[in-house]
C-alpha positions as protocol buffer text, in pm:
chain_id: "A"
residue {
  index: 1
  type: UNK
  ca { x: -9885 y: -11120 z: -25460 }
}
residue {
  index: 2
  type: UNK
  ca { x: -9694 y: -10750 z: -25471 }
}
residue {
  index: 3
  type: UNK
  ca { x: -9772 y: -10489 z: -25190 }
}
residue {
  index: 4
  type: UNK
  ca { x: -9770 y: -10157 z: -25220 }
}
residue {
  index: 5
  type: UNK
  ca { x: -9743 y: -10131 z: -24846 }
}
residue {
  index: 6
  type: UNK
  ca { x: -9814 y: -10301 z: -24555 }
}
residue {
  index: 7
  type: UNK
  ca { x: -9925 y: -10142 z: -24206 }
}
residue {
  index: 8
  type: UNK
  ca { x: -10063 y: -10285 z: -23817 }
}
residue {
  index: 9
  type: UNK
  ca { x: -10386 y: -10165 z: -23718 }
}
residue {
  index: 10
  type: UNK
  ca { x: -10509 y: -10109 z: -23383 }
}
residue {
  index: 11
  type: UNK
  ca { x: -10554 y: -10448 z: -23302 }
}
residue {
  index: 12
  type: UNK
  ca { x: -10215 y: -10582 z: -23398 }
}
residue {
  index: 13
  type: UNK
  ca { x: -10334 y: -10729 z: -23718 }
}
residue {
  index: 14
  type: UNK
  ca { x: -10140 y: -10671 z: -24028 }
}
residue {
  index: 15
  type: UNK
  ca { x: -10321 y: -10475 z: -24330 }
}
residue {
  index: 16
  type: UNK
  ca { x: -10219 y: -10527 z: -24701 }
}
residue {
  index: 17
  type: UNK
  ca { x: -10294 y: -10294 z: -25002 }
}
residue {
  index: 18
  type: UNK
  ca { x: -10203 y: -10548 z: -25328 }
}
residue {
  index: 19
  type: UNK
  ca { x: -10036 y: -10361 z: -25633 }
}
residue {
  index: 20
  type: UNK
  ca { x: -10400 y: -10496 z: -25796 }
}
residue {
  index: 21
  type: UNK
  ca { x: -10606 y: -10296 z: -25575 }
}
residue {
  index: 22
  type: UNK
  ca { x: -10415 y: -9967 z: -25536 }
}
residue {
  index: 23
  type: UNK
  ca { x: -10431 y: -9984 z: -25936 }
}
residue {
  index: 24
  type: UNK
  ca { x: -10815 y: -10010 z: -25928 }
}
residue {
  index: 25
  type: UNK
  ca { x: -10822 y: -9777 z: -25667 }
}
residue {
  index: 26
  type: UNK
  ca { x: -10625 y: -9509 z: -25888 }
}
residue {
  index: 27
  type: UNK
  ca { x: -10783 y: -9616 z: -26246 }
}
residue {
  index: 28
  type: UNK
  ca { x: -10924 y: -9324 z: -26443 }
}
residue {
  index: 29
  type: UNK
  ca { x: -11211 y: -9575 z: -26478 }
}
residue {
  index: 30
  type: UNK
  ca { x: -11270 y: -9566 z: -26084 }
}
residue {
  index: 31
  type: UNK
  ca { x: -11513 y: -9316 z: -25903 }
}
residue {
  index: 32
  type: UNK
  ca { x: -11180 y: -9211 z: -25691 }
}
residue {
  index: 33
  type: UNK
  ca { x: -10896 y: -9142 z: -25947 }
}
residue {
  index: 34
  type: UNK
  ca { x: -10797 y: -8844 z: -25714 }
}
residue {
  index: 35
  type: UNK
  ca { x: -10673 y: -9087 z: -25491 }
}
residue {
  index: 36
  type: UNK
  ca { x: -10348 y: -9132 z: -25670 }
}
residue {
  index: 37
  type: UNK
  ca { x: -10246 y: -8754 z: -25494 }
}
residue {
  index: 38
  type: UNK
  ca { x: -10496 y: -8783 z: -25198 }
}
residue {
  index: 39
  type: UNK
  ca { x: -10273 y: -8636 z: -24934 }
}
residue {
  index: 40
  type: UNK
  ca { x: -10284 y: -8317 z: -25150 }
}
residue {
  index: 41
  type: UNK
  ca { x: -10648 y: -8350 z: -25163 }
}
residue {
  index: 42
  type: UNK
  ca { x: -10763 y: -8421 z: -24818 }
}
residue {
  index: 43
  type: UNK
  ca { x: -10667 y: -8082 z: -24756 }
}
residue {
  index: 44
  type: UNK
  ca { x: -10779 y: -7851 z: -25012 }
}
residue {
  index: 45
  type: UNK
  ca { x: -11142 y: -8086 z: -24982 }
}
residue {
  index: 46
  type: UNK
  ca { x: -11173 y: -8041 z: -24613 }
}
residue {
  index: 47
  type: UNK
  ca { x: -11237 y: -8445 z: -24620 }
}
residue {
  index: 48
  type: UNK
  ca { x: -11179 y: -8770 z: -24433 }
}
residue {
  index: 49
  type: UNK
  ca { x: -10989 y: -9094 z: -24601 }
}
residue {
  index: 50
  type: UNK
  ca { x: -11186 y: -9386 z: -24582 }
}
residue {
  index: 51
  type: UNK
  ca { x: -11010 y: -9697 z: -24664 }
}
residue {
  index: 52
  type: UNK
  ca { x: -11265 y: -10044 z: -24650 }
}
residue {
  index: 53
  type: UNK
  ca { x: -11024 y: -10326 z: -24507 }
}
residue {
  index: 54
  type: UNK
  ca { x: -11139 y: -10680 z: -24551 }
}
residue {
  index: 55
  type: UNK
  ca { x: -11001 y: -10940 z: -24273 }
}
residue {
  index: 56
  type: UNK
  ca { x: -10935 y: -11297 z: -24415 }
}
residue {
  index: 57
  type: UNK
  ca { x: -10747 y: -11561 z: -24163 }
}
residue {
  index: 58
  type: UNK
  ca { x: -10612 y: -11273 z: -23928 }
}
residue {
  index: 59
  type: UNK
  ca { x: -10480 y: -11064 z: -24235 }
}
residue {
  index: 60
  type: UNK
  ca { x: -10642 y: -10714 z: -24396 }
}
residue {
  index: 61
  type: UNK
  ca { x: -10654 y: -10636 z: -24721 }
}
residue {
  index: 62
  type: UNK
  ca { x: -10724 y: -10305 z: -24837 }
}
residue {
  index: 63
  type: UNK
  ca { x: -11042 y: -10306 z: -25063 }
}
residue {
  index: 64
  type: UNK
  ca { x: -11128 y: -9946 z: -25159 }
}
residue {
  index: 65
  type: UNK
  ca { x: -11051 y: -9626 z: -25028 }
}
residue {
  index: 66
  type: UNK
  ca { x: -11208 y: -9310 z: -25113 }
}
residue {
  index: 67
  type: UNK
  ca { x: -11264 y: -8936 z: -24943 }
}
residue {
  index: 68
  type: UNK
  ca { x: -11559 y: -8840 z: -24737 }
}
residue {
  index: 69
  type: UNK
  ca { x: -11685 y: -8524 z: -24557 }
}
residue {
  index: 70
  type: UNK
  ca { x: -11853 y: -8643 z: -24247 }
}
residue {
  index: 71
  type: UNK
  ca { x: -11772 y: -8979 z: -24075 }
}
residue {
  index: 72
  type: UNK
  ca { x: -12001 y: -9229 z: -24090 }
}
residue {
  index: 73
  type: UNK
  ca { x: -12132 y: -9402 z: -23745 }
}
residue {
  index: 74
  type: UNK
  ca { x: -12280 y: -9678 z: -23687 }
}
């Protein structure tokens, strides 16, 4: 499996994002293409970066990522 990077999180686990998903992530077919520049666009959008982390056997993967305006609580 490649990574495109690999970061800790708050908790000391280790998060993944696979070459696999940051290409679906960036694919013209997605609903987020813009994410291939996102740090450009977080700023002219006035938006948040979501990024939807799955945990399997202590690691994260990265599933999906995507802007939003308000933060979602639960």
């Amino acid at each position: 499996m490649t990574f495109v990077f690999e970061i800790t999180d708050k908790t000391g686990r280790k998060i993944y994002l696979t070459k696999g998903r940051w290409t679906h992530i960036t694919s013209p077919a997605s609903l987020h293409p813009y994410m291939t520049n996102y740090y450009k666009h977080i700023k002219e959008e006035k938006a948040y970066l979501l990024v939807g982390v799955k945990y399997l056997n202590g690691k994260g993967f990265v599933i999906t990522s995507f802007l939003i305006r308000k933060i979602m609580r639960r």
